[in-house]
N, C-alpha and C positions, 0 to 999 in steps of 0.2 A: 491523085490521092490514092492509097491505100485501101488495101480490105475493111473494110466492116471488121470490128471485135467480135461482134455473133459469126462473121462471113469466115474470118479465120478460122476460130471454134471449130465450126462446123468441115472445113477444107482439111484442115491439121491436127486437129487435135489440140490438149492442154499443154502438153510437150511446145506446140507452136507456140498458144496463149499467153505463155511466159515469155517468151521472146517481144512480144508482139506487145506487152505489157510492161514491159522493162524498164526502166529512165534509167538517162545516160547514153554512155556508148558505148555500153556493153551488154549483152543477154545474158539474164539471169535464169536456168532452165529448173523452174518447179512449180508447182500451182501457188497461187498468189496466198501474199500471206494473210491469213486472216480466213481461210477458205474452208465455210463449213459444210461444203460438199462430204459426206461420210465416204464415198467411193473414192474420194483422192488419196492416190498414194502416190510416193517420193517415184521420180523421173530418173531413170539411168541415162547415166551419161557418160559419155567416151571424151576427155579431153589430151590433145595430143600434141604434148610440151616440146614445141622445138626451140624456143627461145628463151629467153629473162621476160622477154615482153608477155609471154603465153603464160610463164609463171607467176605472172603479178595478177593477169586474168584469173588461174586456177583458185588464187588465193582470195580474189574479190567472190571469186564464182561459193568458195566454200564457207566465207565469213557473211555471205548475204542468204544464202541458204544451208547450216549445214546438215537437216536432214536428208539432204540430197546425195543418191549413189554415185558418187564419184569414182572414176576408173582412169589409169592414164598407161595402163599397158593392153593395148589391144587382143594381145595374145591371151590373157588370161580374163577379159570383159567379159560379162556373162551376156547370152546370145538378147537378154529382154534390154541391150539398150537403145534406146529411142530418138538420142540426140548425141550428135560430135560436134566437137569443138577444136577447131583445128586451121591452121594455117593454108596446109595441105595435106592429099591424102595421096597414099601410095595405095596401087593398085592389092587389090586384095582384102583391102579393110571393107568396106562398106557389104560387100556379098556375103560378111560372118555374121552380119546382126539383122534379123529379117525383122524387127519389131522394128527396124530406124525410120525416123517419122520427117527427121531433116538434117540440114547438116550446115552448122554455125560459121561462119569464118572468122577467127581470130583478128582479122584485118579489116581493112576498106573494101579491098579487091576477093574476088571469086575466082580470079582466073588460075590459081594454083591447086582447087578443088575441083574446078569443070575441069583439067587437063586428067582428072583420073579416070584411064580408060575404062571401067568398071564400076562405076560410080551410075545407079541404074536412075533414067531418063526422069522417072515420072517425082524423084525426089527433090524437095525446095532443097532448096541453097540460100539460107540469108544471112545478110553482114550489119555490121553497126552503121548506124549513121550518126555523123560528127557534124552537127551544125557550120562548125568553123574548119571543118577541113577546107570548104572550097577559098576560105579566105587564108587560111595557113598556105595552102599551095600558091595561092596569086602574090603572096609576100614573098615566099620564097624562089619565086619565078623572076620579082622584082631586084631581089637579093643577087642573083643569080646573073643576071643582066647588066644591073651596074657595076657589079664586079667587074665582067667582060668590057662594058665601055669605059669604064675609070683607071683599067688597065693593073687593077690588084695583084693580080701572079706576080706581074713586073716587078711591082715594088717588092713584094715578098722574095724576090728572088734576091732585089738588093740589100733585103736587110739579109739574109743567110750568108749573103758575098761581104756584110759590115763595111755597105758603101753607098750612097745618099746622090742621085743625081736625076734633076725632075725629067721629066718624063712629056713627052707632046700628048696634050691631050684635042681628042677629036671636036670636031665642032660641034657642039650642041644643037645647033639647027637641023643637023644631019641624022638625029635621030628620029 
């Protein structure tokens, strides 16, 4: 199990708390709605669009919050922002923004933002979690498989040749 909502708070900051508060499978970066904290102000954020997929994020990220500083050119981000959102990062982002409090994954995986060599040690890294990914991947693994034992290329191959002749299929016991 995860951090305490106070444990977060207090480790991250409110930049975190939204993350941390979020539903869905997506992190929504701003103080929660409704929040009559007088010291809360809108969260900068760095989002860094490398895909259609990241675009459909920017656009959930700015229809669920949109008093929130949104930036999606690094070069011109002002130095106070506090969270990125991103696929991956290329070296050199993360050392421009000293206020950065963490850094979002676009994805499942983190491994495209730990490979950035300058991406400094003591900063979280977190990503969504998707209930049903682990049962998406176990279908698709299953998908995947009996293709291979059913012999589907095969066929595919005969229908592009417009020619129909079955095929040995393996014994079933032998799987």
């Amino acid at each position: 199990m995860g951090p305490s909502r106070g444990e977060t708070n207090r480790r991250y900051g409110r930049a975190a708390r939204a993350v941390k508060l979020a539903s869905g499978t997506m992190a929504v970066f701003a103080s929660p709605r409704g929040s009559s904290d007088p010291a809360a102000r809108s969260v900068s954020v760095l989002v860094l669009s490398t895909s259609k997929f990241v675009e459909q994020q920017l656009a959930a990220i700015r229809a669920a919050a949109p008093s929130l500083a949104i930036h999606t050119d690094p070069a011109s981000a002002p130095a106070d922002v506090e969270a990125i959102h991103a696929f991956m990062l290329a070296p050199g982002i993360a050392p421009r923004f000293p206020a950065l409090r963490f850094v979002a994954s676009a994805g499942a995986g983190v491994d495209l933002i730990l490979a950035c060599p300058d991406l400094p040690s003591h900063l979280p890294v977190v990503r969504p979690v998707d209930p049903m990914q682990a049962t998406r991947l176990a279908q698709y693994v299953a998908l995947a498989v009996l293709l291979q034992a059913r012999g589907l290329p095969r066929y595919e191959a005969q229908q592009r040749e417009r020619r129909w002749a079955r095929l040995p299929q393996p014994d079933e016991s032998s799987f």
